[in-house]
Steps between C-alpha positions, in 0.01 A plus 500: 500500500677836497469717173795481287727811399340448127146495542554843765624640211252481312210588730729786602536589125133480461441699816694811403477459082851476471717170444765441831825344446669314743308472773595282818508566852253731518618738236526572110590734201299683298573716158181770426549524127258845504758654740799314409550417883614174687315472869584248775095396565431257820328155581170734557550672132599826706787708303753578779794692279461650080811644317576554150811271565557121449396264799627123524416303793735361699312269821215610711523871520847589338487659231790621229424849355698558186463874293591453115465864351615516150845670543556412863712225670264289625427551889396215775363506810348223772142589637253362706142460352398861604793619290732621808869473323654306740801486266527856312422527169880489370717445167490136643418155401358231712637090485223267653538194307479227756110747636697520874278676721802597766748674271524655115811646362486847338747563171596859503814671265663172480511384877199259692444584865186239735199621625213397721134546424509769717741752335798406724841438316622160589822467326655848349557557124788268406680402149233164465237322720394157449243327647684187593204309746199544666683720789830576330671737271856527307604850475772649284719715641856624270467234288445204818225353640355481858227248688212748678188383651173655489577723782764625276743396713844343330484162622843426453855723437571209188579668156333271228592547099178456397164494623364117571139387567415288768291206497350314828707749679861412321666672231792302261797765412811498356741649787780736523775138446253444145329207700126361532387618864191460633370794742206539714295829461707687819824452212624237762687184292310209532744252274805571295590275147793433373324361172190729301175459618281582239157468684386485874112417395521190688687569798684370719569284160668720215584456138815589414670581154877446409658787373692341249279248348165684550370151616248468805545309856340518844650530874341572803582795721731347644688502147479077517472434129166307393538494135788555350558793226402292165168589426351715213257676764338461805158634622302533872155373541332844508167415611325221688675361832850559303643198595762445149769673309532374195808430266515453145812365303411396122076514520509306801388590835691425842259589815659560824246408758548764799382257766789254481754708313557209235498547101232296266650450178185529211420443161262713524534910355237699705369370809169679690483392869143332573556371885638180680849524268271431182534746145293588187749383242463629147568294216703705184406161298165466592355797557347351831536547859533217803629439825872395601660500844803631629742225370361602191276190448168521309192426767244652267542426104573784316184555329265705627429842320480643914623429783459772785500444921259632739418543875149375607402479820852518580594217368730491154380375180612503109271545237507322203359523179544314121218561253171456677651295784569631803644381852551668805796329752578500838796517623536086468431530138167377514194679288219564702265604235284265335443384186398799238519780775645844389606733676350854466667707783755472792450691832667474778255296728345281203458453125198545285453206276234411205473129518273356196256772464464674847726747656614385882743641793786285524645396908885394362472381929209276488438518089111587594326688265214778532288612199488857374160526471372645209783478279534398154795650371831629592760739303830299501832684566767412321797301658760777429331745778666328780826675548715634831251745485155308488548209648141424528159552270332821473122463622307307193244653245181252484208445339178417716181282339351830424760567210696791727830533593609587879824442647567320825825438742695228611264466775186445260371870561335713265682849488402622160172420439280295234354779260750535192431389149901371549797594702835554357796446762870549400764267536821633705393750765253732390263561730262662300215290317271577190113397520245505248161551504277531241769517233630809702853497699613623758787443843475378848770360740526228682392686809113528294612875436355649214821700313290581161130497430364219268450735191810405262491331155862331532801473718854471414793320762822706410740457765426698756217660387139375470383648153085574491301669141155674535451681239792538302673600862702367665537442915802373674527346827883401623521176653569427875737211548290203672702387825439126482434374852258186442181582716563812651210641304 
């Protein structure tokens, strides 16, 4: 398994006596507090460049140099890792919020001008420069706006009002006749409105509002109306396959079903898409969550306290729990769990399961089961981890018939091993873990990496920042955000 960016650090920190910030691809930051000096150090703990200026790293080696002497306007530059300005140090500013490793835009005495990584002036100093998608830029010229590409080449001879981003390669604007136009990112007009579109999220379908009653509607691009203009608002499905828009008028939903155009009519408030034209409904009145169907009829009572989908196998299921009863259906409804099984983690090619007092791999394609060996315990997560953003369980913590905890992955394999007192791992997506041994603490990561030495007396979770006392000092580690992926560990 290759070394992560976090646990480089701090060898490299160790290796030189001096903590590095922001290390990845091969390079970091360093501040000397003796000499009051930042230094751009290597993957080999070699210190290429030193300067009595401020260094922030950019990608790989790119590198912004900024001088801050009391008194002074503050000067920029662009260098490489050996310090070579490849930018000159300047009364400048640099914009690199979206990290682009093609192009950053310099500020200088009011006016923004492109560059390359290189040095090499990409779009001359102009009024305003926006970075409007991955290869294109609005610049403001007297007080109008023009499309450039990357090149810096004007892509198009259109004036535009404003500046507009573009999204999946289309921009919405308000043209020069005050109408909703939709462009493509060479400023060419891809459809013209006579009535106010107020989103394009779920092109070619587009919600429209009315301009004198504020209410919400839906037409396609073709401007055939969907949904007339009566609803109080109207929202894309942002995530998932996106196959809805849904309308509300009066705390009830409308879902317009993008694979035969038609409108559902619900009672139903907030709808989540699970699969197969099925919801989680939530219930206002009883606090509980079921199933319903696109006509809006209840398949699964509303009263389960969670109800969440998942791909196994590739096949789609919804999870389903109420108290200590849980069900797991396939996509005709039917549980294939038996009696008294829980479910203790979802991965992508099988579950983990504790039936009566063993712990078991779970087939959802042939419901076998295969016993992790060993095991006696397992650390629960709870139900609220599963978002957009973790859609499956982190790898387990798990106690052994020797009284220590280990963790294992989806696939049953041990990556941090059984020697800790206790392991501590946090819900969301920390990737950082505390063990204890010994009635010491101290952090790993779910690549077995050890991040702090097992010598503190307590730890403290506060936000982003792993807390940890040893003698009335404190030691802070930041957290790394865990990128969920099921059993790619």
């Amino acid at each position: 398994m290759a070394q992560t960016n976090q646990y480089t650090k701090i060898l490299l920190s160790k290796k030189i006596g001096m903590e590095v910030h922001s290390y990845s691809e091969g390079y970091g930051t360093v501040y000397d507090s003796k000499n009051k000096k930042e230094s751009i150090v290597d993957s080999l703990g070699n210190i290429t460049f030193e300067s009595a200026h401020s260094i922030s790293h950019i990608f790989k080696n790119r590198f912004i140099l900024t001088s801050g002497e009391s008194g002074y306007k503050t000067k920029s530059a662009i260098i490489d890792e050996k310090g070579n300005e490849l930018l000159p140090l300047d009364d400048q500013s640099f914009n690199t919020p979206w990290l682009s490793k093609k192009r950053i835009i310099s500020s200088k005495e009011g006016k923004e001008a492109v560059y390359d990584y290189q040095g090499k002036e990409i779009i001359p100093y102009s009024e305003r420069i926006l970075f409007v998608a991955e290869d294109r830029f609005f610049v403001k010229k007297d007080k109008v706006w023009f499309l450039y590409d990357l090149e810096g080449k004007q892509v198009s001879p259109r004036e535009f009002k404003e500046d507009y981003h573009f999204e999946n390669g289309k921009a919405l604007i308000i043209n020069e006749d005050n109408q909703s136009e939709i462009i493509g990112k060479n400023g060419q007009t891809l459809h013209k409105f006579s009535t106010q579109i107020y989103s394009l999220a779920s092109y070619p379908y587009l919600i429209t509002k009315s301009r004198t009653t504020g209410k919400y509607g839906l037409v396609d691009a073709e401007e055939n109306i969907l949904a007339e203009e009566i609803y109080d608002d109207a929202s894309p499905e942002y995530f998932g396959a996106k196959e809805y828009v849904y309308l509300r008028k009066k705390g009830k939903a409308t879902v317009f079903n993008k694979k035969d155009r038609k409108l559902y009519p619900n009672n139903f408030k907030y709808l989540t898409p699970l699969f197969n034209d099925l919801f989680s409904v939530y219930s206002d009145k009883s606090k509980k969550t079921g199933v319903g169907n696109l006509n809006g009829e209840i398949v699964v009572p509303q009263e389960y306290d969670f109800v969440q989908s998942f791909s196994i196998s590739g096949k789609d299921f919804i999870y389903l729990k109420k108290g200590q009863e849980e069900q797991f259906l396939n996509q005709d409804l039917k549980n294939i769990l038996d009696q008294n099984t829980q479910v203790i983690a979802f991965y992508p090619d099988q579950l983990i399961i504790k039936k009566q007092d063993g712990y078991y791999q779970f087939s959802v394609l042939n419901r076998s089961t295969s016993v992790l060996k060993d095991i006696v315990a397992i650390k629960e997560q709870e139900p609220d981890f599963f978002n957009i953003f973790n859609l499956y369980s982190k790898p387990v913590v798990c106690r052994n018939a020797s009284n220590l905890y280990g963790i294992i992955d989806g696939k049953g394999k041990e990556i941090v091993p059984f020697i800790y007192d206790d392991i501590i791992a946090f819900e969301n997506s920390e990737n950082e873990i505390v063990v204890k041994k010994q009635d010491k603490y101290g952090v790993v990561n779910f690549q077995n990496e050890p991040l702090k030495d097992i010598i503190y007396d307590k730890y403290y979770w506060q936000k982003e920042v792993l807390k940890l006392d040893k003698d009335k000092k404190t030691d802070i580690l930041y957290f790394t955000r865990f990128k969920n992926s099921g059993s790619r560990l």
